[in-house]
C-alpha positions in Angstrom: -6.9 0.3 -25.6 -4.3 0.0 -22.4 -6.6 2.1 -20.9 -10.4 0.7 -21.1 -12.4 -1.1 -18.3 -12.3 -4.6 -17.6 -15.7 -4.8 -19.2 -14.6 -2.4 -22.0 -11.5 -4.5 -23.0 -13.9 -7.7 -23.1 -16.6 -6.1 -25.2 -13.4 -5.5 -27.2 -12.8 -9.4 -27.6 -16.0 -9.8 -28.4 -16.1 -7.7 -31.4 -13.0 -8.6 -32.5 -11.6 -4.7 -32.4 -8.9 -6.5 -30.3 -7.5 -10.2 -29.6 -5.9 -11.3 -26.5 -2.9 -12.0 -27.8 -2.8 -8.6 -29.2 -3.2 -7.0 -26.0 -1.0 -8.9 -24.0 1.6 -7.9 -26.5 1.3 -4.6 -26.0 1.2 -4.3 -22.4 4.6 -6.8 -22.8 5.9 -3.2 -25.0 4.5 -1.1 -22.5 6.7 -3.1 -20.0 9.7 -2.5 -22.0 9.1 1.0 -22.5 8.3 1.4 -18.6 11.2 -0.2 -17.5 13.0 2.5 -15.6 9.9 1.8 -13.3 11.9 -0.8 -12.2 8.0 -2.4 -11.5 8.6 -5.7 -11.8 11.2 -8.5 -10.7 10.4 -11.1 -13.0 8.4 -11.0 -16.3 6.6 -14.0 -18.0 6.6 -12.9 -21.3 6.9 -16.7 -22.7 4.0 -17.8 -20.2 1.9 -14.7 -20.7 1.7 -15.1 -24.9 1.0 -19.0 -24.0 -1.9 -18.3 -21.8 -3.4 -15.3 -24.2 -3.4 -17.8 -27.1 -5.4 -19.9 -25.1 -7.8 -17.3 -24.6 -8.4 -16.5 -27.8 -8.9 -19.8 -29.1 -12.1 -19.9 -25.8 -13.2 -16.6 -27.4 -13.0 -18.0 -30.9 -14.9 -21.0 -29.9 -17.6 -18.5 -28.0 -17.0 -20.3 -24.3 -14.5 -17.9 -22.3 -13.9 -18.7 -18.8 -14.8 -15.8 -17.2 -15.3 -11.4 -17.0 -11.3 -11.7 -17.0 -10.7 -14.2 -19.9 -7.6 -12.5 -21.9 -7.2 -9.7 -18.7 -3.7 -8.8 -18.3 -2.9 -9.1 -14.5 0.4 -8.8 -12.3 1.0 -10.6 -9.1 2.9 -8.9 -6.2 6.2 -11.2 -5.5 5.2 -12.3 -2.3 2.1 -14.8 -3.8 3.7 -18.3 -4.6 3.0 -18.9 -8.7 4.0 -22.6 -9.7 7.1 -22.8 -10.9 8.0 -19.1 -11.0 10.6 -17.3 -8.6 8.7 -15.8 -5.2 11.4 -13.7 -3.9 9.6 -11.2 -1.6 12.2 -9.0 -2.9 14.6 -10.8 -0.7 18.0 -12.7 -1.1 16.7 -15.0 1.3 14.3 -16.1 -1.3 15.9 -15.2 -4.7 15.7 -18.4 -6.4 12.9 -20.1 -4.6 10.2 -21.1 -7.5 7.0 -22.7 -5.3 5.3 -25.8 -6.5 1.7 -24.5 -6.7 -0.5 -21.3 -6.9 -1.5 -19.1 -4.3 -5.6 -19.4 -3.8 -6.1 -15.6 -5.5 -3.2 -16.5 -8.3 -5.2 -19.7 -9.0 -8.6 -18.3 -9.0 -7.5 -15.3 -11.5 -5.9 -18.0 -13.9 -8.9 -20.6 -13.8 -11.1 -17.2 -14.9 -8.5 -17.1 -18.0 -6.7 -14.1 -16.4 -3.8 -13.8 -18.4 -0.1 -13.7 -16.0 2.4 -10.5 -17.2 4.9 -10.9 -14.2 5.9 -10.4 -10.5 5.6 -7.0 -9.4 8.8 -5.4 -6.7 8.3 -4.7 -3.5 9.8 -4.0 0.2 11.5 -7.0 1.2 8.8 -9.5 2.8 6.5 -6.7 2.4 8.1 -4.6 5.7 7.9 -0.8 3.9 6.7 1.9 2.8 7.9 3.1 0.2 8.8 0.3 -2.0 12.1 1.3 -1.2 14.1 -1.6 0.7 13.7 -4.9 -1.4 17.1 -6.6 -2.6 15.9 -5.6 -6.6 16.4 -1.9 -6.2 13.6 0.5 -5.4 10.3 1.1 -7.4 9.6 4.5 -9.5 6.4 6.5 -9.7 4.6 6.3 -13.1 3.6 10.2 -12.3 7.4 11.0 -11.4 7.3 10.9 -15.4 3.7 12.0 -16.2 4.0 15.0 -13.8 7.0 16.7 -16.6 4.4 16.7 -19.4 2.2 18.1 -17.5 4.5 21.2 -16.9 5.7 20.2 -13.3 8.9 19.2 -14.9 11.1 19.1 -11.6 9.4 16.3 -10.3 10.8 14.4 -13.1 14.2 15.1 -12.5 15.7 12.1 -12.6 18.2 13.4 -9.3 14.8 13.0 -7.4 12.2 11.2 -8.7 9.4 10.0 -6.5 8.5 6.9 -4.6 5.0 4.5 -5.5 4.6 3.9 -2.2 5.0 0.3 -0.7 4.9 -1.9 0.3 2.7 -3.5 -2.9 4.9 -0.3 -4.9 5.3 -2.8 -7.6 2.0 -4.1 -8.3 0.4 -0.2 -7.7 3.1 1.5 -10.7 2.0 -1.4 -13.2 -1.5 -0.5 -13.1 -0.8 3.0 -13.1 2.0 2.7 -16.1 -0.9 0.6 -18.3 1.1 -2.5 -18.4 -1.3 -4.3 -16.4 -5.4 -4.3 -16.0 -5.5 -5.2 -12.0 -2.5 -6.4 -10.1 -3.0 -8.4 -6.4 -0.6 -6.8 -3.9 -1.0 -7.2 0.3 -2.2 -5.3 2.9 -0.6 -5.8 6.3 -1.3 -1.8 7.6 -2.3 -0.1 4.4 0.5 -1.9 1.7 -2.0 -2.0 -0.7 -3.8 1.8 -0.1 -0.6 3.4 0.5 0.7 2.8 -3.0 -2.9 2.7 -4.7 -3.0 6.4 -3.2 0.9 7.6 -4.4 0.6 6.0 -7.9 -3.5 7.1 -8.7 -5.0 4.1 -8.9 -8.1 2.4 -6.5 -6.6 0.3 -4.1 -9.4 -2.2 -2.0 -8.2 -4.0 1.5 -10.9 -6.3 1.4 -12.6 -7.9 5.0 -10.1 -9.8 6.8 -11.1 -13.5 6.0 -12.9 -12.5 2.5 -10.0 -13.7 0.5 -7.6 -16.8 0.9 -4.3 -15.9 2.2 -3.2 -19.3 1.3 -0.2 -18.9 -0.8 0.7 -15.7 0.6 3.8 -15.7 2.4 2.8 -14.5 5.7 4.0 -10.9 7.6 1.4 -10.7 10.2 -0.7 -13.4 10.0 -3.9 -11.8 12.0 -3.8 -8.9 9.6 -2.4 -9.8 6.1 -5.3 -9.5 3.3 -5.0 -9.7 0.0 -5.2 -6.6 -2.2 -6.6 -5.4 -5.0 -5.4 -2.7 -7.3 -7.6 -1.4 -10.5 -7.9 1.6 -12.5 -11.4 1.9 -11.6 -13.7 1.2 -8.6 -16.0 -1.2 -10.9 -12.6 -2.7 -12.1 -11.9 -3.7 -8.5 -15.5 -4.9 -7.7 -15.4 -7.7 -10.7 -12.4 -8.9 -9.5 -13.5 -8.9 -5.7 -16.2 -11.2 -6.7 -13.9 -13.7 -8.6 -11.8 -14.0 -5.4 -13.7 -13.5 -2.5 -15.2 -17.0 -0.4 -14.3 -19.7 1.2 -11.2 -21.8 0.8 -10.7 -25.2 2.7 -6.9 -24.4 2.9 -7.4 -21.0 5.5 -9.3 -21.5 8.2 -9.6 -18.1 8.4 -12.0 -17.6 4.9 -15.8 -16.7 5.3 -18.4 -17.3 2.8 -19.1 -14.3 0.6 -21.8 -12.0 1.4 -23.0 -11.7 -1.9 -22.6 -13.3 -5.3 -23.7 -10.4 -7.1 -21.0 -7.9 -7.3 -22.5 -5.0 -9.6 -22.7 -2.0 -8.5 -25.6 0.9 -8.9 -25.3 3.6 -12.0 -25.8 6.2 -9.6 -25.7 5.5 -6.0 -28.6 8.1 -4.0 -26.2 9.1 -1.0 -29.6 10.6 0.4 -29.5 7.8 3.1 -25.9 7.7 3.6 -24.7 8.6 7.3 -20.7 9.3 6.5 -18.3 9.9 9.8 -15.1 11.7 9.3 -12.8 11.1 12.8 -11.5 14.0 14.8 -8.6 11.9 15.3 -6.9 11.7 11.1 -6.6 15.2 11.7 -3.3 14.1 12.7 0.1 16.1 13.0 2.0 16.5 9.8 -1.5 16.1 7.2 -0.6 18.3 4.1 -2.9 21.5 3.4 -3.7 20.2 -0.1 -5.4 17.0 1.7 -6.8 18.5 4.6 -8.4 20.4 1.4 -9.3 17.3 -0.5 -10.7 15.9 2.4 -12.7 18.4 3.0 -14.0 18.6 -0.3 -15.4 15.4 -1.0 -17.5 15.7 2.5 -19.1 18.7 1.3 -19.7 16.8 -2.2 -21.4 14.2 0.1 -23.4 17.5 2.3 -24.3 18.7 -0.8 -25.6 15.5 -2.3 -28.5 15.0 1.1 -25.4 12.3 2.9 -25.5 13.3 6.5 -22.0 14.1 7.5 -20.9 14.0 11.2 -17.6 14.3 13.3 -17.0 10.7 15.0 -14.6 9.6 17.3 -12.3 7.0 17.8 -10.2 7.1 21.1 -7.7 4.7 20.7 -6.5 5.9 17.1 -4.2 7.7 18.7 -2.5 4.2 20.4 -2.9 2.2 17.1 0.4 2.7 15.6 2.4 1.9 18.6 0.2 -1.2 19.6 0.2 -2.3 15.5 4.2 -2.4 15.9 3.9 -4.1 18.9 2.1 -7.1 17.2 3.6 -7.0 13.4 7.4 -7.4 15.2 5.5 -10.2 17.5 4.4 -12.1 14.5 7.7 -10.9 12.1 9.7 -12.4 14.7 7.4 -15.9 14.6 7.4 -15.9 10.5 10.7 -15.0 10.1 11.8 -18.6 12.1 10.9 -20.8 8.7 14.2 -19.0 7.2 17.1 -20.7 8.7 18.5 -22.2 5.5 17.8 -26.1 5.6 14.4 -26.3 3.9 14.4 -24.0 1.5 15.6 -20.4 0.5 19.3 -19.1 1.4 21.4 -20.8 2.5 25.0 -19.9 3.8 28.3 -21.7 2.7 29.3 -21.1 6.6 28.2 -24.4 8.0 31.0 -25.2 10.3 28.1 -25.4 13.5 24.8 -25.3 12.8 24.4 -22.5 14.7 26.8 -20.1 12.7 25.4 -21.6 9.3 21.8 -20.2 11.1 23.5 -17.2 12.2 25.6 -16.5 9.1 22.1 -17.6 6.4 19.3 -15.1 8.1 22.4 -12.2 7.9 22.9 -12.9 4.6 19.7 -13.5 3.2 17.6 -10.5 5.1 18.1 -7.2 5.1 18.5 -4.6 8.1 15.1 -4.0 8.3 13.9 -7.3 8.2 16.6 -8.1 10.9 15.5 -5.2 12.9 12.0 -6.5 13.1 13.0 -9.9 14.2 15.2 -8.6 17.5 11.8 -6.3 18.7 9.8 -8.9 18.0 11.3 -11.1 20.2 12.2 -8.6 22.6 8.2 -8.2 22.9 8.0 -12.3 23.2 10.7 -12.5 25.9 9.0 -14.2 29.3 9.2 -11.4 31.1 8.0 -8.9 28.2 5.5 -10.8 26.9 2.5 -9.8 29.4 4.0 -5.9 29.2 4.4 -5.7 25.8 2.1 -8.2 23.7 -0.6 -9.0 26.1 -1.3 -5.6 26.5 -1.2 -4.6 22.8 -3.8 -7.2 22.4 -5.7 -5.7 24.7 -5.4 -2.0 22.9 -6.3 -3.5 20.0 -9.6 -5.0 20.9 -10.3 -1.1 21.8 -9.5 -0.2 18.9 -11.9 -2.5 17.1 -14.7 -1.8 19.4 -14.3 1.8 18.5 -14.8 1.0 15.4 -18.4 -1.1 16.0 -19.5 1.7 18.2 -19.6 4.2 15.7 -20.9 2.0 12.9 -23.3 0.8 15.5 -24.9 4.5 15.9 -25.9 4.7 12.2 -22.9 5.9 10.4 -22.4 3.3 7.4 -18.5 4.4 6.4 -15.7 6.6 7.2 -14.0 9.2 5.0 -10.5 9.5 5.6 -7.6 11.2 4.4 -5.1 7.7 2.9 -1.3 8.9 3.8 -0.2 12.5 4.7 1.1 13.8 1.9 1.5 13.3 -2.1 4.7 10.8 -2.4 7.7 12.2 -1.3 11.3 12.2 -3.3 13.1 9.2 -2.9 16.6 11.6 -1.4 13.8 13.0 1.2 12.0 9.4 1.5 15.1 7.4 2.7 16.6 10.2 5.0 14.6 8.5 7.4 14.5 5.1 9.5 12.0 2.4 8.1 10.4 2.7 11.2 9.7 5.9 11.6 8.6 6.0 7.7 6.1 2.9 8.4 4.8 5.3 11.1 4.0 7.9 9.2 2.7 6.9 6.3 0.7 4.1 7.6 -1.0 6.2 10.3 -4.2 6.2 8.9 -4.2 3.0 6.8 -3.5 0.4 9.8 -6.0 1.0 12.3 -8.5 -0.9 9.7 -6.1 -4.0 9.7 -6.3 -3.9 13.6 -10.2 -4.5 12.9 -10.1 -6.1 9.9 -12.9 -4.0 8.1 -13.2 -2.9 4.8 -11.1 -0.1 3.1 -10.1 1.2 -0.1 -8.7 4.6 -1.3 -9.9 6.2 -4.2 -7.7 9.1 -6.4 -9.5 12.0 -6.1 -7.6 14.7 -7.3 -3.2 15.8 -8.6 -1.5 17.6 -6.0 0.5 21.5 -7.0 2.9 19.1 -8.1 1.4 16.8 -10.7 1.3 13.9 -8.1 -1.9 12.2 -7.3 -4.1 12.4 -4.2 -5.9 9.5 -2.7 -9.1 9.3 -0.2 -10.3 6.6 2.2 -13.2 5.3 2.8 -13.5 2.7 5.9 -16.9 0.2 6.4 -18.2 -2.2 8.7 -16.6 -5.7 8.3 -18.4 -7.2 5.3 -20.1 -4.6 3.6 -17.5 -4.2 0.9 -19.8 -4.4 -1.7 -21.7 -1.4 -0.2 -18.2 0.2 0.2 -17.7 0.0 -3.5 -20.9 1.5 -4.3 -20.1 4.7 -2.1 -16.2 4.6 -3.8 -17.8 4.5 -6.9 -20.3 7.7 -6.3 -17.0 9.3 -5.3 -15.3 8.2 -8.0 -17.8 9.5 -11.1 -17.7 12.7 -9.4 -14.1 14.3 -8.4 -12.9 14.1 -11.9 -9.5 12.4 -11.9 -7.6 12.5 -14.7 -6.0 9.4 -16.0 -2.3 9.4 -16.5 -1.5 11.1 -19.6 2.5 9.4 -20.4 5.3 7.9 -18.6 7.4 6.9 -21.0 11.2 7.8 -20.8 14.7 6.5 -21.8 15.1 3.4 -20.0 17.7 4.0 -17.1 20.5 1.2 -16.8 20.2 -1.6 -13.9 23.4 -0.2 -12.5 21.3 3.5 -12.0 18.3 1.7 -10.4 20.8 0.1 -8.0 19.6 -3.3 -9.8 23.0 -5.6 -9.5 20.7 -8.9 -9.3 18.3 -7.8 -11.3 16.6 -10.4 -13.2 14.4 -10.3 -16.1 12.8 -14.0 -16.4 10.4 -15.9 -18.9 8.9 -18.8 -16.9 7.0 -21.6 -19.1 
């Protein structure tokens, strides 16, 4: 049952094979059971039974709400939910409960959506691996599946994988069952990256599509909301439930379409797909490069016309993203000084040590780091060097992007990250920076032009781990972009994940000291 469709689990309801409640109490087990996946920061196991109850008793009646009345869903911790803890994995933020619903939250709820918990993730979403948030790090669901599927040292709890980040959280409870879709954000690929590590299909939607409102901001020009599912159809019923305009963002565009269905079988015949010379970057794995090539000769075989395309200024986009996300970091970050709300430090002998003493207290080093370059870049006589410029870089980037969707090609196939997910001793030998560089190389130049991407599993790795696949379109044509994911989708064959249930490791293990496990009401 953990494992149907989103319209398989309500044809369930319908014919009574299943209740809400039921279900929601055994993806609340399958939380228990998965709790070494350290997915979650706070569970609302109290809230969650109250809200399936009221399902049921809308599906008893015969009016439910919505496709997603009854739908266990998680929510990544940097969404405000009314009166439960939004910590963005941070100390700044540990105890801070917000007094209303972020849009997406809201939206998902008034369908009948049915709230399991706040997923982990990097603090304030700055990561890549899920790796750096004050609640310890997230595990991969596959670190677990991979030993019964005879790969047994990637189990090995001395070196288990990471999910990916910086939505790590939200990607390993879809992927571990104990949730149907989960939201996460997608700042440079936060959302894809994990989707691609953990299995699961990951969707950036169009910058301004969905209402950031609610969503504690990174970077505000680029931060989207994210959708994670178990299946491309999965991610297209919730896209249409959240997608349109909101009067509280400024930045939200009507929706292109109402009708979010997508085609039995997609004819690819008329299909134009581009693959860039330049994601044949240094450091892609073999076992991609192979994957990649594989599903553009599905689409050759299939009558798609396949064509090399190029996009010049790929090669500057990581550089001129960091450029602008430590800009904006540095901007965001202000609201934190500890007389509002969040941390703040018992050090108040000047205001200006109790500011000093609260943001050193209540973020971490990377967070800190981000802040300093940032404004380094915003100094007076940095700023035109530095920010103006990477402005400027971006808007080549983006026009890249329209040229080559301008000459007839309709979407992009793209490797996601570089390799499977790497082991958490290998992960964290490196700097966050230099992590963020390399596994967001080919998720982040669609942020800079806020199109259209999602990443679709396509295949397990020699080591039991899965393999995800990109596919980029022109700004509003996600529904189109679906379709195509879709056609991919029915035809690589992934398997779903088969267990990853082990003996629950202690807090103490997971580097969990201020772990929390909460029922909110």
């Amino acid at each position: 049952m953990l494992g149907l469709t989103l319209k398989e689990v309500s044809l369930a309801f319908r014919e009574g094979k299943i209740s809400p409640t039921e279900l929601c109490r055994k993806c609340l087990n399958r939380i228990k059971k998965t709790w070494h996946l350290n997915a979650y920061i706070t569970v609302t196991e109290e809230l969650s039974l109250k809200q399936a109850e009221q399902s049921e008793a809308r599906l008893l009646q015969g009016v439910p709400r919505g496709p997603l009345d009854g739908i266990p869903f998680a929510v990544k911790d940097n969404f405000c939910t009314e009166n439960i803890k939004t910590t963005c994995a941070s100390r700044m933020l540990k105890n801070y409960a917000p007094l209303y619903n972020a849009t997406v939250v809201q939206k998902l709820l008034d369908q009948g959506a049915v709230l399991m918990g706040k997923t982990n993730m990097d603090e304030f979403a700055m990561g890549s691996g899920s790796t750096d948030g004050a609640f310890g790090p997230v595990r991969n669901p596959w670190s677990y599946a991979a030993s019964y599927r005879g790969h047994r040292e990637t189990a090995a709890d001395s070196d288990w994988v990471i999910a990916g980040g910086s939505s790590g959280g939200s990607a390993a409870a879809v992927a571990s069952l104990t949730s149907y879709l989960a939201l996460g954000s997608d700042t440079g690929g936060s959302t894809r990256n994990p989707g691609a590590l953990c299995g699961v299909v990951a969707l950036k939607p169009t910058y301004g599509l969905l209402s950031r409102h609610g969503l504690i901001p990174l970077v505000n020009s680029m931060d989207v909301p994210g959708i994670m599912t178990r299946c491309v159809s999965d991610a297209s019923v919730v896209l249409g439930v959240l997608q349109g305009l909101d009067v509280r963002d400024s930045t939200t565009v009507p929706a292109p379409s109402s009708q979010m269905e997508l085609p039995e079988d997609l004819d690819v015949r008329n299909i134009c797909v581009g693959i860039p010379e330049e994601y044949h970057a240094p450091g892609l794995s073999e076992e991609i490069l192979a994957q990649w090539s594989r599903v553009a000769d599905m689409f050759e075989r299939a009558g798609a016309r396949v064509e090399r395309v190029s996009l010049p200024h790929t090669q500057y986009s990581i550089v001129c993203y960091h450029v602008l996300c430590h800009a904006e970091v540095a901007s965001n970050m202000a609201r934190f000084d500890g007389l509002e709300y969040g941390h703040r430090s018992e050090m108040d002998n000047s205001t200006e040590v109790m500011y000093s003493t609260t943001r050193h207290e209540g973020f971490n080093d990377v967070v800190r780091g981000r802040i300093l370059s940032g404004n380094y870049f915003l100094l007076q006589q940095n700023y035109q060097h530095y920010f103006v410029k990477a402005q400027q870089v971006r808007r080549l980037i983006a026009d890249d992007f329209r040229r080559v969707f301008g000459s007839g090609v309709d979407l992009l196939l793209t490797p996601t990250t570089l390799t499977d997910a790497a082991c958490f001793h290998d992960f964290t030998q490196e700097d966050n920076r230099t992590r963020s560089a390399q596994e967001d190389v080919f998720t982040q130049p669609a942020n800079m032009a806020g199109l259209p991407a999602v990443s679709v599993p396509v295949a397990l790795s020699r080591r039991g781990l899965p393999i995800g696949l990109q596919l980029i379109g022109p700004a509003l044509k996600d529904k189109q972009l679906l379709s195509v994911a879709r056609w991919v989708e029915k035809r690589v064959g992934f398997p779903s994940i088969s267990d990853c249930d082990e003996p629950r490791e202690s807090r103490s293990d997971l580097g969990m000291t201020e772990r929390e496990q909460t029922s909110a009401v």
